[in-house]
N, C-alpha and C positions, 0 to 999 in steps of 0.2 A: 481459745484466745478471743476475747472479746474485740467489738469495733475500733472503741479506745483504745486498747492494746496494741493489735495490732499497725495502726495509722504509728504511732509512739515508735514501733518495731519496726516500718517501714523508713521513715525520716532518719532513725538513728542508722541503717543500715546504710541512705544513702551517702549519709555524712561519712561513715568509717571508711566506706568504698573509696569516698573522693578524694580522702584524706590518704588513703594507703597509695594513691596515683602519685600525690608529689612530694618533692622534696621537702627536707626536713629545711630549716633556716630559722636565720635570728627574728623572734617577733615581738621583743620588750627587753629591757635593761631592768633590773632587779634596783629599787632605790634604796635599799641599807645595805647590799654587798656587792652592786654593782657586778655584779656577774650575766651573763648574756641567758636568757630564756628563751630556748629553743621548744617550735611547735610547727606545726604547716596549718598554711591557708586552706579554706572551703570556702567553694562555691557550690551555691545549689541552683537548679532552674526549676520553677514550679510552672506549673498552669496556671491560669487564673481562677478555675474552679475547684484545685487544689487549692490555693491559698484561701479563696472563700470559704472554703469547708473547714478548713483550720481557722480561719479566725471564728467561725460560728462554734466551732469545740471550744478556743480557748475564752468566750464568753461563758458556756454553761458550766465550765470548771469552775471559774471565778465565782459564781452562784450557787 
């Protein structure tokens, strides 16, 4: 697994963990069937030299 990869593999893991912690509930009204779209919130906490380091990735991606 590559740098990239891996960071990709890291962030997605945090997300599914945080997500698996809470409840399911309503997070949008469907506007042609008006039917309730159910999902759960995420919250992530970074460091600040995490985040620096992700945005200097999603700059040399963009290039």
């Amino acid at each position: 697994m590559n740098d990239t990869e891996r960071k990709l593999y890291n962030i997605l893991s945090l997300i599914v963990d945080d997500a698996d912690k809470r409840k399911e509930k309503v997070i949008a009204i469907d506007s042609r069937t008006f039917e309730e779209v159910k999902g759960k919130e995420v919250k992530i906490k970074l460091n600040i030299a995490s985040l620096e380091s992700m945005k200097k990735d999603i700059k040399e991606l963009e290039e």
